[in-house]
C-alpha positions as CSV (number, residue, x, y, z in Angstrom):
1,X,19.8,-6.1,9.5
2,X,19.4,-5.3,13.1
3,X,22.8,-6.8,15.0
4,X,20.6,-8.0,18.3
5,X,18.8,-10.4,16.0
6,X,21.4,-13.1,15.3
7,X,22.2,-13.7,19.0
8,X,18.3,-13.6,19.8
9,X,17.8,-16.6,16.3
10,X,20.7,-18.5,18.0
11,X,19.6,-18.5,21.6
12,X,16.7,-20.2,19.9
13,X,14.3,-17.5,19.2
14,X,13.4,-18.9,16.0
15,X,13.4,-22.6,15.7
16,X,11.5,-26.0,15.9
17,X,11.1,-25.6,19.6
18,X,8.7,-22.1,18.9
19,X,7.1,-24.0,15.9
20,X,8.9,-21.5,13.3
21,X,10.1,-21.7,9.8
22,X,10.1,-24.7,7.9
23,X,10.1,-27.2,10.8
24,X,6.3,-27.1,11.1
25,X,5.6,-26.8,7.4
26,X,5.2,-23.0,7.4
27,X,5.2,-21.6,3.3
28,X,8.1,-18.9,3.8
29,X,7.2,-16.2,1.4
30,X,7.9,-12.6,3.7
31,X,4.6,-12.6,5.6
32,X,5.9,-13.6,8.8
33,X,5.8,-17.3,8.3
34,X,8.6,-18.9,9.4
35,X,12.7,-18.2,10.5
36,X,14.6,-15.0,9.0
37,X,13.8,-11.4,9.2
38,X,10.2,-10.6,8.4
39,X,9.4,-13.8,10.4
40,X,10.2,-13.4,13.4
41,X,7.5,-10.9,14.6
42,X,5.3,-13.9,14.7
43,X,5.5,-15.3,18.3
44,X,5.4,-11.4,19.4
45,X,9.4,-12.0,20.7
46,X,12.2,-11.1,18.9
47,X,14.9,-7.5,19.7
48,X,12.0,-5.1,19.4
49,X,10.0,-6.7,21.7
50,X,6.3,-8.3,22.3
51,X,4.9,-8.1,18.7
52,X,7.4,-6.1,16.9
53,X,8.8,-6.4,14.0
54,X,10.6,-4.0,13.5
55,X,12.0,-2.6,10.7
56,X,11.9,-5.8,8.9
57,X,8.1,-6.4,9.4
58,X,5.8,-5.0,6.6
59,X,2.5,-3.0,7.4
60,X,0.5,-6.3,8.5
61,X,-2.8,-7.6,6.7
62,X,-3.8,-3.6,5.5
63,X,-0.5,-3.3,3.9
64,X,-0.3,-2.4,0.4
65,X,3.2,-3.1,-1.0
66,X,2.1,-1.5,-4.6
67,X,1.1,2.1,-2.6
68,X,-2.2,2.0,-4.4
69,X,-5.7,2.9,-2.9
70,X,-5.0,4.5,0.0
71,X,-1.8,2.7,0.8
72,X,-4.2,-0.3,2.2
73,X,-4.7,-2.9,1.0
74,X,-8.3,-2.9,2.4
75,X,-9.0,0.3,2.5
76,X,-12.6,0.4,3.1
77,X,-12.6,-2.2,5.7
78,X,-9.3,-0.4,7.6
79,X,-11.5,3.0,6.7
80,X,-14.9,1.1,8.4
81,X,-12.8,0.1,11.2
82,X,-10.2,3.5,11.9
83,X,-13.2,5.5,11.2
84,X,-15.8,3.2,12.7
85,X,-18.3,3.9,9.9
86,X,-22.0,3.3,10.0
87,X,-23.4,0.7,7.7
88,X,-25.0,3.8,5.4
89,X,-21.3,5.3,5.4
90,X,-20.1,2.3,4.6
91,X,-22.0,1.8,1.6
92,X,-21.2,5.1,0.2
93,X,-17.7,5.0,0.9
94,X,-17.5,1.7,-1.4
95,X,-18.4,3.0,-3.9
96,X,-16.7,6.2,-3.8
97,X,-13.4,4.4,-3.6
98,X,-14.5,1.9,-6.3
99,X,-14.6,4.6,-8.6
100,X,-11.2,5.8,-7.5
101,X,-10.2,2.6,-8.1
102,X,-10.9,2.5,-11.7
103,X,-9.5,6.2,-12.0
104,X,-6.4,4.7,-10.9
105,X,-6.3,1.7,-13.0
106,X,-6.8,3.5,-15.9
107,X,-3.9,5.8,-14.9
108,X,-2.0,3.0,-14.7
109,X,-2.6,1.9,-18.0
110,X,-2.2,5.4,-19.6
111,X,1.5,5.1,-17.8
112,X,2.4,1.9,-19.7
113,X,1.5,3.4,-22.8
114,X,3.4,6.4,-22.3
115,X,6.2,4.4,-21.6
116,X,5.8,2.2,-24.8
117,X,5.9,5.2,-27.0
118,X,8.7,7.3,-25.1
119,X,10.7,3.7,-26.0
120,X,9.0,3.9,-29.2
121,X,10.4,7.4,-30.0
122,X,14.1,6.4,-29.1
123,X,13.8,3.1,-30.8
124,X,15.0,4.2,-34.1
125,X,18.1,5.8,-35.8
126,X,17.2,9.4,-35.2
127,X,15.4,10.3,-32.0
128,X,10.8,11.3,-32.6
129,X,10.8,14.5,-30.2
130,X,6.7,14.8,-31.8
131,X,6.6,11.4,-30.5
132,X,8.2,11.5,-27.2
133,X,6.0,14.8,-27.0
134,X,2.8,13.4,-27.6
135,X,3.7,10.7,-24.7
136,X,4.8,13.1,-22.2
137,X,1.4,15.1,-23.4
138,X,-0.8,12.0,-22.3
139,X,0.7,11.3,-19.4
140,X,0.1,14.7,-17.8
141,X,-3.4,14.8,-19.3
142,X,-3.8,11.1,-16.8
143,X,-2.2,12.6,-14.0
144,X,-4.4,15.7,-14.7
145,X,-7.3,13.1,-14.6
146,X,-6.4,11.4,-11.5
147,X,-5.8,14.2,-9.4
148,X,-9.4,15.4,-10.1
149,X,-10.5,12.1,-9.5
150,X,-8.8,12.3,-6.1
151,X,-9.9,15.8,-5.4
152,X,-13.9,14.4,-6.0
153,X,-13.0,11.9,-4.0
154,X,-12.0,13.6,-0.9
155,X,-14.8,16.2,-1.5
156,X,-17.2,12.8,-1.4
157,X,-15.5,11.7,1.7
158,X,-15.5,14.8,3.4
159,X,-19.6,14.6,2.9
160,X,-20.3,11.3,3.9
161,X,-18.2,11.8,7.8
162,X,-19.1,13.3,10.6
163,X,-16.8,16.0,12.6
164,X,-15.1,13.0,15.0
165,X,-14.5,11.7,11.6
166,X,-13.2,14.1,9.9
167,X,-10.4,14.5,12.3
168,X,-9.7,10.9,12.4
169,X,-9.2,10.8,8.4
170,X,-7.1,13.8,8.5
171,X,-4.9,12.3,11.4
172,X,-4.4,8.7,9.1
173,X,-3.3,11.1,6.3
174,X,-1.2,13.2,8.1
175,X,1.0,11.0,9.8
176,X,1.6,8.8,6.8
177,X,-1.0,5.8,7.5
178,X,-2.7,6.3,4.8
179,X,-1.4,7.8,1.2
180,X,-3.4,9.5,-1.2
């Protein structure tokens, strides 16, 4: 935890005074509700100054915690907004990622299974290598399946943007904003 931040809670940074935390009825669950250290971002004080949290505040409404879509949460509204889509754009770009959505989903899935049978295959007195095989087998098949879903993806993205675009896409992925 960042030192500067218990002298800045007990000079009364965080408190009933700034509405904070469970003096005003605040649910504290992490989101920057209330005292403590993803909280006190909210009133835009705090060591790292006017709206920062810090290393302690997550990614903000967008964020997706479970890194999957685009590492959004939202991605086509941040992708409408970053990328300040037309309303035709829009449309295509929804269901572009809805299909990705469903690649991934499935993916996910596949992994559980994989999982289930690679426990499956050490389960018993003598270890099932054919077993453990056939998981390992169908989980690179799914990641085989994803990454071409990914790929057609792009390839659909790439399409449906304009040069300006283009760029701007490339910059969110580049720098981390945005995870494929």
């Amino acid at each position: 935890m960042y030192p500067g931040f218990f002298g800045w809670w007990k000079r009364g940074g965080c408190g009933p005074s700034a509405g904070c935390g469970p003096h005003d009825g605040a649910h504290m669950h992490g989101h920057g509700h209330g005292c403590g250290p993803r909280g006190f971002g909210r009133h835009g004080g705090g060591p790292f100054g006017p709206g920062g949290g810090g290393p302690f505040a997550h990614g903000g409404p967008d964020w997706d915690a479970e890194g999957g879509g685009f590492g959004v949460r939202r991605p086509l509204r941040f992708l409408a907004w970053k990328l300040e889509l037309e309303e035709e754009q829009v449309a295509k770009l929804a269901t572009i990622l809805d299909d990705l959505k469903t690649e991934r989903a499935q993916a996910s899935v596949d992994n559980r299974r994989s999982v289930a049978s690679f426990a499956d295959a050490v389960a018993g007195d003598t270890f099932d290598a054919a077993k453990a095989k056939e998981a390992g087998d169908a989980r690179v098949k799914s990641a085989e399946q994803l990454r071409e879903a990914v790929v057609k993806a792009l390839g659909e993205i790439h399409a449906i943007l304009d040069g300006e675009q283009r760029k701007k896409l490339s910059y969110l992925l580049r720098t981390g904003t945005l995870s494929i």
